[in-house]
C-alpha positions as a printed Julia matrix, in Angstrom:
115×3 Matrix{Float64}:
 -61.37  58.75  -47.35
 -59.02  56.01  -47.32
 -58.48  52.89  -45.25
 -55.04  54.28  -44.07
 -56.58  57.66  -43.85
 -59.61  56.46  -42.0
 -57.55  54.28  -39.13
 -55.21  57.7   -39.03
 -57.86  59.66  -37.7
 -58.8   56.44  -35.53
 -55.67  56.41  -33.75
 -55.54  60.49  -32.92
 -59.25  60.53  -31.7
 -59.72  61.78  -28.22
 -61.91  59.51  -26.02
 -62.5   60.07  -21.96
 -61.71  57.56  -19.2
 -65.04  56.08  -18.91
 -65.57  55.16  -23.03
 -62.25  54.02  -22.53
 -62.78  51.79  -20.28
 -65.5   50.36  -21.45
 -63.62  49.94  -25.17
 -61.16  47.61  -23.17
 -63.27  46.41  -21.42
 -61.81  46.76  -18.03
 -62.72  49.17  -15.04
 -62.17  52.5   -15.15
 -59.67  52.39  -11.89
 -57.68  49.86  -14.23
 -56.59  52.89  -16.32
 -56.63  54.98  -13.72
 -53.47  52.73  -12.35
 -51.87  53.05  -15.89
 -52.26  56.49  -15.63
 -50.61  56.73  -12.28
 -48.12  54.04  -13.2
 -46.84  56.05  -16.13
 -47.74  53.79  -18.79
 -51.07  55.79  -20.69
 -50.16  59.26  -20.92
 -53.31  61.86  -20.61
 -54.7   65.13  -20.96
 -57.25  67.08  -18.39
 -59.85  68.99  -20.06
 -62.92  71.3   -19.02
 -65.97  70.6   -21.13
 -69.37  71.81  -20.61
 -71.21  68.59  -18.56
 -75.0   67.57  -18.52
 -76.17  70.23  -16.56
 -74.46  72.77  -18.32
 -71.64  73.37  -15.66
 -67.97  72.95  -16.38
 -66.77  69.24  -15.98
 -62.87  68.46  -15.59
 -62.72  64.53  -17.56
 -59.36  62.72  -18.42
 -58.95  61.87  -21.71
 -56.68  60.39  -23.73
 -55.77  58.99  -27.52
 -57.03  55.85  -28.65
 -53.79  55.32  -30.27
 -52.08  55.45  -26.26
 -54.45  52.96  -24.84
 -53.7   50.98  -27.64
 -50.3   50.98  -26.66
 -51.11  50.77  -22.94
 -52.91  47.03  -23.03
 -50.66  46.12  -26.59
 -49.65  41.95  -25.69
 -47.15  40.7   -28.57
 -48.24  37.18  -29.67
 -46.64  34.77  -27.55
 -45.7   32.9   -30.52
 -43.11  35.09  -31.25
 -41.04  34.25  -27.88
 -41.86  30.88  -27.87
 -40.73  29.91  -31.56
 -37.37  32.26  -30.0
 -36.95  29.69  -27.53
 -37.42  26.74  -29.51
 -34.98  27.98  -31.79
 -31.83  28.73  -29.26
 -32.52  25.87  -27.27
 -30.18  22.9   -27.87
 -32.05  19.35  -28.9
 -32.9   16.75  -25.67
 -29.83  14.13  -25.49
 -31.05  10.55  -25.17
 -30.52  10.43  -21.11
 -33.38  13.42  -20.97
 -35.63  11.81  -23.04
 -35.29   8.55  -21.13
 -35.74  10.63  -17.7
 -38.89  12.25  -19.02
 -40.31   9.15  -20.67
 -39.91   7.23  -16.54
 -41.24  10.22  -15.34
 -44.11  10.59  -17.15
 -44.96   6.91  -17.23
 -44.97   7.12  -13.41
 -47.52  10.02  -13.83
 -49.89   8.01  -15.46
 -49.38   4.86  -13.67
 -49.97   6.54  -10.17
 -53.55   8.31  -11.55
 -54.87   4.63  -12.64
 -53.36   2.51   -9.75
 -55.89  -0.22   -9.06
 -57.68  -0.2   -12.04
 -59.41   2.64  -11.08
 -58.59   6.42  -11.81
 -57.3    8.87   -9.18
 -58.28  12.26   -9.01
């Protein structure tokens, strides 16, 4: 089996609420607010439990709660900003460089520093 096949199969395994949780490491009522919210889609199924009765668990794909706790690098927006935003005029930088100045004069007043 290949890579590609093997992280395939990955994403369209089954897992219940509990291993999921504990693969994100979060709590279980975390998901269970995902759930409700819309945002991890799920499945109800009877299996047989422990003691042999019928158990009802949620489960869901690994590929969904995946997608559920998915954070794009921040990187991405930031470098977008950086990008569209115009260059500081001379004034700004001036105004920043008092400011700042300030800052650190106000911590160290006295010879000593402030906390």
């Amino acid at each position: 089996m290949s890579q590609a096949e093997v992280l395939v199969h990955a994403a369209s395994e089954w897992i219940d609420l509990i291993d999921a949780a504990e693969r994100q490491g979060c709590c279980r009522r975390t998901l269970l607010k995902r759930i409700r919210n819309g945002m991890l889609p799920v499945v109800s199924k009877k299996v047989i439990g422990r003691n042999g009765r019928r158990v009802t668990k949620i489960m869901m794909k690994v590929a969904d709660l995946e997608a559920a706790f998915f954070r794009p690098d921040p990187q991405i927006h930031i470098d977008a900003i950086e990008a569209s935003a115009p260059p500081l005029t001379e004034g700004q930088k001036a105004r920043i460089t008092v400011a700042l100045r300030a800052g650190s004069r106000r911590r160290t007043e006295g010879g000593r520093a402030l906390t």
